[in-house]
SEVOLO-285286 format. One record per residue (C-alpha): residue number from 0; x, y, z; residue in three letters. Coordinates in pm, 1 decimal. Layout:
N
PT   k       xx       yy       zz   r
PT NUM        X        Y        Z ALA
...
END
This chain:
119
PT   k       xx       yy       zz   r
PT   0  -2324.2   4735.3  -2973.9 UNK
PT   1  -2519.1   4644.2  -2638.6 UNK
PT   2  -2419.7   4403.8  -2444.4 UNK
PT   3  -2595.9   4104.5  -2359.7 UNK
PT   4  -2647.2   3998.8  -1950.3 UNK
PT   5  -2625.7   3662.5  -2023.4 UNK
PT   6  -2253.6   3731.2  -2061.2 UNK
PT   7  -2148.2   3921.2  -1797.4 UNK
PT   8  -2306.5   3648.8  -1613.1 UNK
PT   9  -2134.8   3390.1  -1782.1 UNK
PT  10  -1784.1   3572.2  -1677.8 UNK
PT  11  -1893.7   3611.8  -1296.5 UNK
PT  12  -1997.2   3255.8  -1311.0 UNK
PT  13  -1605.4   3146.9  -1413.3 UNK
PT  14  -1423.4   3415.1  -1218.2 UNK
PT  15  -1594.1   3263.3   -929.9 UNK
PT  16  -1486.6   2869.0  -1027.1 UNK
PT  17  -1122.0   2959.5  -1068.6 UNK
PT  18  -1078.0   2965.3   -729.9 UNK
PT  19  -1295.9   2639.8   -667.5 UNK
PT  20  -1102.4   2495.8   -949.9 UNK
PT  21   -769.5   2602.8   -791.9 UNK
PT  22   -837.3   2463.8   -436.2 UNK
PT  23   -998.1   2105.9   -605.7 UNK
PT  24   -660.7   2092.3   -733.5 UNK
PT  25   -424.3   2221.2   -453.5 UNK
PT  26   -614.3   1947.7   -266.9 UNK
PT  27   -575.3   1651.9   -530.7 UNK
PT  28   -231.7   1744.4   -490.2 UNK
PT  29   -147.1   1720.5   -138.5 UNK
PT  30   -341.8   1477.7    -46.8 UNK
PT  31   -148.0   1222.6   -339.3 UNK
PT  32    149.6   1333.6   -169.1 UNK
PT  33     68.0   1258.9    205.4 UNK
PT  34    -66.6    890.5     63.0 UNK
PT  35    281.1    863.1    -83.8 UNK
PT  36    478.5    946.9    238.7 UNK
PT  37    728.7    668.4    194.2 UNK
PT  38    990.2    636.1    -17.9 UNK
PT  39    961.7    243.7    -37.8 UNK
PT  40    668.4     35.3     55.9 UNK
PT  41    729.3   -183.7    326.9 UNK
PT  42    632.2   -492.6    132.0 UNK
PT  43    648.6   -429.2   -257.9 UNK
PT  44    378.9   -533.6   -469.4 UNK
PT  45    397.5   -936.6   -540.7 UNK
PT  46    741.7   -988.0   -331.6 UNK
PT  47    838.9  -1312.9   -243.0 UNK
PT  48    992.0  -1488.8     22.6 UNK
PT  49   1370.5  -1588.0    -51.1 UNK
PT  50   1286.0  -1992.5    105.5 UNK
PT  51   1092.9  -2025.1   -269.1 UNK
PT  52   1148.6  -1931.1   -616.5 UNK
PT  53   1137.7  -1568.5   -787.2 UNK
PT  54    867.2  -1739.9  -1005.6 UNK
PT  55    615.7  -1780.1   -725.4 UNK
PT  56    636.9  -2168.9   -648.9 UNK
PT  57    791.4  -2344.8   -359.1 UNK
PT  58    940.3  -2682.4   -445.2 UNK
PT  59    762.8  -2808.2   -107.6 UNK
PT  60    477.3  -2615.7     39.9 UNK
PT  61    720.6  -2458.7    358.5 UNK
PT  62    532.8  -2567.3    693.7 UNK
PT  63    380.7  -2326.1    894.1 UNK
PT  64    670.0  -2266.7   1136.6 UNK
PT  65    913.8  -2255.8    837.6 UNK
PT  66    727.5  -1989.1    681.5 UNK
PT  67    653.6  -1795.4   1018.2 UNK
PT  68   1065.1  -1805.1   1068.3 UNK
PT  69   1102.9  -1672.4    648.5 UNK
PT  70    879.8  -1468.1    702.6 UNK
PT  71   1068.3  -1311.0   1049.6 UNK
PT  72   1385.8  -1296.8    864.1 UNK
PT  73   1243.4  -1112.5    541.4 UNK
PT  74   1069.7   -859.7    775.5 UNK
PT  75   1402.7   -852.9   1064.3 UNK
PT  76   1642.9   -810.6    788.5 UNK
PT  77   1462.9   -440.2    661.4 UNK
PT  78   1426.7   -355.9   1070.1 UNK
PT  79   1114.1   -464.7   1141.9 UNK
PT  80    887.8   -662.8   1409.0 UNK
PT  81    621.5   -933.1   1294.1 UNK
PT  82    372.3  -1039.7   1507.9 UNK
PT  83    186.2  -1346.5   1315.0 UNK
PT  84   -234.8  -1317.7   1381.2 UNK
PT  85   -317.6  -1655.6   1219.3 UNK
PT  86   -269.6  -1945.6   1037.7 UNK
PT  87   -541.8  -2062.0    736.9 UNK
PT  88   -519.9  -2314.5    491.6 UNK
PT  89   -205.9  -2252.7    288.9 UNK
PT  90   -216.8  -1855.5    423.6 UNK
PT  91    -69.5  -1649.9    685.6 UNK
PT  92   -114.4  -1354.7    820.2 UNK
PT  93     89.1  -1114.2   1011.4 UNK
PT  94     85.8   -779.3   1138.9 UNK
PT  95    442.4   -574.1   1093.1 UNK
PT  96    530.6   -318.7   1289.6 UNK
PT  97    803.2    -45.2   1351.2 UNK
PT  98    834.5    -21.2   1734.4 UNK
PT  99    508.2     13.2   1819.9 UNK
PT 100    369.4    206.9   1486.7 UNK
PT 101    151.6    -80.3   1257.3 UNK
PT 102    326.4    -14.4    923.5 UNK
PT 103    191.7   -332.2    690.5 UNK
PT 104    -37.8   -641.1    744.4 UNK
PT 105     17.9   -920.8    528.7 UNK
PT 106    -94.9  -1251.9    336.8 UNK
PT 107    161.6  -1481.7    290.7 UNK
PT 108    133.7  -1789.7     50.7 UNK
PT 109    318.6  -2066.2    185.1 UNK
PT 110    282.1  -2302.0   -146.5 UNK
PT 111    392.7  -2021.6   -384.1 UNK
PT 112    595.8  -1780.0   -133.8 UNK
PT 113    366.7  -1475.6   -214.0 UNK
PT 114    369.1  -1188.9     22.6 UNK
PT 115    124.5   -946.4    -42.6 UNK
PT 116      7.8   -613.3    161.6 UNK
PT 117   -329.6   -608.6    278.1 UNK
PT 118   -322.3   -305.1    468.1 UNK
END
């Protein structure tokens, strides 16, 4: 039986996308695991500040220098340095830091005690 071009093209044509295939996902790999560097985030998704309630709600909405000084303590306590870049409405936002490495800038809600990464 003769056989046909069209497939011995057809097998050049996937021998030569295994090896695209393979890079695409050597790549996919690595590059998930550099994101993932860490072992813990520096602020977990939806943490809260200890001055307020697990649930998200303050009793009081904390003042802006009580929630500047929980959020020092929250950020001291795991070893880091906050440096606070503004005060807006209900919000804050700080910049935390590691010596002199930026590791997390955050929002933080001072009615319901919400910290949340923005970085």
């Amino acid at each position: 039986m003769a056989k046909h071009k069209s497939s011995g093209l057809r097998s050049r044509k996937v021998k030569a996308g295994i090896p695209l295939i393979t890079l695409l996902l050597i790549f996919v790999l690595f590059s998930a695991a550099l994101a993932w560097h860490r072992d813990h985030p520096v602020t977990p998704y939806g943490d809260f500040c200890p001055e307020c309630s697990s649930y998200g709600m303050c009793k009081v909405m904390l003042s802006p220098e009580k929630a500047e000084k929980a959020i020092r303590n929250y950020y001291e306590h795991k070893g880091f340095n906050v440096e606070i870049d503004g005060v807006r409405g209900r919000f804050i936002r700080a910049t935390i830091r590691n010596g002199d490495e930026v590791v997390d800038k955050i929002i933080f809600d001072r009615k319901t005690g919400r910290i949340r990464s923005i970085y």
